[in-house]
N, C-alpha and C positions, 0 to 999 in steps of 0.2 A: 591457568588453574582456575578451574570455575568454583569463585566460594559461596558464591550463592547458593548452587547445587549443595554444597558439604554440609552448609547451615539449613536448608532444609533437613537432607537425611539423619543430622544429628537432631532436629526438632521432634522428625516425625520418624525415628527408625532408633533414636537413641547413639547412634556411632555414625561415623563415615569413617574409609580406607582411601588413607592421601601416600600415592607413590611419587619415590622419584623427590623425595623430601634431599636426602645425605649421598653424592657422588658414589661411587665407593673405594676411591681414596677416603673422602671424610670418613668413610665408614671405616676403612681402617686405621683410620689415627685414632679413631674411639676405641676400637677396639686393643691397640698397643697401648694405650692410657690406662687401658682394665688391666692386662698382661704385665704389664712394667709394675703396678701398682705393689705395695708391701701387706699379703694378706693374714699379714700373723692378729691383728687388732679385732678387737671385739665384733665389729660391725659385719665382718666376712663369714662365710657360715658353708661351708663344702664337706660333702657326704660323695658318693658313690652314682647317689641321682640325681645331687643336685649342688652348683654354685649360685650364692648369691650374697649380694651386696645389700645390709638396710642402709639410711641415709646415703643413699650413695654419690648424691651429690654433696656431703659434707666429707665424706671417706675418702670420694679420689677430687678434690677439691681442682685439679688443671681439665679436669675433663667437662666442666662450664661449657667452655667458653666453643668446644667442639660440638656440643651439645645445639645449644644457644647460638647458631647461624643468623647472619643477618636473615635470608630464607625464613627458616623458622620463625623466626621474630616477627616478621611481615607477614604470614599468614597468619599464625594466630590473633596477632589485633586485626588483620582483617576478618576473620573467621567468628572471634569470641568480643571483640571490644576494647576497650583499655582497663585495667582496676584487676587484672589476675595477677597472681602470683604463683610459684611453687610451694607446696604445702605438705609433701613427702615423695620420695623417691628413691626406687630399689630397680637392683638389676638383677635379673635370673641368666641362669645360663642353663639350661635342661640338654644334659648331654644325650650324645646318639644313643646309647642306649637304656635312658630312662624309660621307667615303667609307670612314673606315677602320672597320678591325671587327678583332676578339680572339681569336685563337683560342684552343680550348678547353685549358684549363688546373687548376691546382689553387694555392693561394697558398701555397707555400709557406717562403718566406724571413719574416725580422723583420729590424727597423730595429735595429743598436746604434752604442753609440757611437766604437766602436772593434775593432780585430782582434785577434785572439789568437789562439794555438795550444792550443783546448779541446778534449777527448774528446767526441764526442758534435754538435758541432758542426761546416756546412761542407756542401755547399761555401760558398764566401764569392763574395762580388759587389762591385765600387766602381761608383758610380753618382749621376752629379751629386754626388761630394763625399759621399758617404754611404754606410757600409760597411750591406751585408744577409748574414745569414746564415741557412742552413736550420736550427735550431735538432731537439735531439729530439722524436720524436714525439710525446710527453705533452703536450706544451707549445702544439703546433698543433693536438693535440685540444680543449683545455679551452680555447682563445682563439676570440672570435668578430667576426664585423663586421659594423657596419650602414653603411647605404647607404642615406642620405637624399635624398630625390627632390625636386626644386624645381620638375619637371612633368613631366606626364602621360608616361607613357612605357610604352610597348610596342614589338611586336617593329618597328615601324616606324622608330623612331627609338632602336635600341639597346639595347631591355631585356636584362638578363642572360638568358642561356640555362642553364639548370641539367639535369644529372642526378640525380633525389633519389636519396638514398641512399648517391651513392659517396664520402660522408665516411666511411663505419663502414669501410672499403676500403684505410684506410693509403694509403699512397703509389703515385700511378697514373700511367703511362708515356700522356700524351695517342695513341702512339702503337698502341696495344694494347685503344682501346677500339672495339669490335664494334657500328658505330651501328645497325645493324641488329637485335641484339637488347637495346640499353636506349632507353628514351625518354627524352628531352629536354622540356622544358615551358619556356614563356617567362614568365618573373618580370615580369608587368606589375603596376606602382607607380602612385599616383593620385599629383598632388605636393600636400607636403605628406606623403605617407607614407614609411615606411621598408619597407627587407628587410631581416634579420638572416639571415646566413649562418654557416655554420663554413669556417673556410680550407681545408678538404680537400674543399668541395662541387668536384668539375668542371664549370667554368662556361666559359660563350662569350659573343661580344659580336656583333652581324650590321652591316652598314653601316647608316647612316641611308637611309630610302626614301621618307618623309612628308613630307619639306620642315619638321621641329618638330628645336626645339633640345631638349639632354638634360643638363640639369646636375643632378648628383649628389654627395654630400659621404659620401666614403667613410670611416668611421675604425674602426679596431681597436680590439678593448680583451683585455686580459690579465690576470690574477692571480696569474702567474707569476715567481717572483725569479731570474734568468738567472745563470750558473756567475759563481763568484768569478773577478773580471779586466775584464767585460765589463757594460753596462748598455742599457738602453732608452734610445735617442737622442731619444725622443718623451717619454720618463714625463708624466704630467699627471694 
């Protein structure tokens, strides 16, 4: 696995797509860990077009250690460094025939555990019981997120849509981008593999069109210590 290559693309492209990360045995033992799990609790949230899990590393609390591969383990410090941690984590499950899709955006809020009146922080958001806020800029530069793929997925059935690049761009008004002169590319994942993004990539999400399900286990990670008053609602 060349991480040299990964750490450039995510330098200068914003993301790289790392296959061949979870066998797919592993892959299905995550996935009977979702299945087995008790969805009656707050945290689970199922409509018609859509399953998902917030905290979902606190929710299905066995599915760690499936997750958290020696693998995985070992490429991310070689990849990103020592000093991250997880910082929030959700699982989508977008069935075969969902319709919805995502418009184009940039991630820019964090989970904490609480509000406060910080410099530098804000705006603020409540949301199913759980305060977000846009946090400084530093902070959403040097955080990144992967996005583990449980199948196949392309633009068929909802792969991310990226523009590389417009993480080095700071903060961007979806409404101000010129799609005529940047291009878009679709982040197709094998399952079993991941993306690693930065929160300020501009990504889109398109309806499902293939009749294939798209579950994805998205989680952040940080290295970041947030202003005296306030914490990571997720830390792990």
């Amino acid at each position: 696995m060349d991480v040299t290559q990964h750490q450039y693309k995510i330098a200068n492209d914003g993301f790289t797509v790392v296959n061949d990360i979870y066998t797919d045995a592993e892959v299905n033992n995550i996935l009977k860990a979702i299945e087995s799990a008790d969805k009656t609790g707050p945290l689970f949230r199922q409509t018609d077009d859509l399953f998902a899990i917030r905290q979902f590393l606190k929710a299905i609390p066995s599915v760690s250690s499936l997750i958290f591969t020696d693998k995985l383990n070992l490429f991310l410090k070689q990849l990103l460094g020592d000093g991250y941690f997880a910082v929030k984590s959700i699982y989508f499950d977008k069935p075969a025939l969902s319709n919805w899709f995502v418009a184009w955006h940039q991630d820019l809020t964090i989970s904490v555990d609480k509000k406060a009146e910080i410099g530098g922080y804000g705006p603020w958001t409540v949301k199913h019981n759980q305060f977000a806020v846009q946090p400084p800029l530093g902070i959403l530069e040097d955080n990144f997120t992967i996005r583990v793929h449980l199948d196949d997925t392309d633009e068929g059935n909802g792969a991310l849509k990226v523009i590389p690049g417009s993480h080095l761009k700071g903060v961007i008004r979806p409404e101000t981008i010129d799609h005529e002169s940047v291009t878009s590319i679709s982040c197709n994942v094998s399952a079993g593999g991941m993306m690693v993004m930065k929160p300020l990539l501009m990504h889109a999400s398109g309806r499902t069109s293939n009749n294939k399900k798209r579950r994805v286990m998205h989680i952040e990670f940080s290295r970041a210590e947030l202003a005296e008053g306030i914490d990571w609602a997720e830390k792990a």
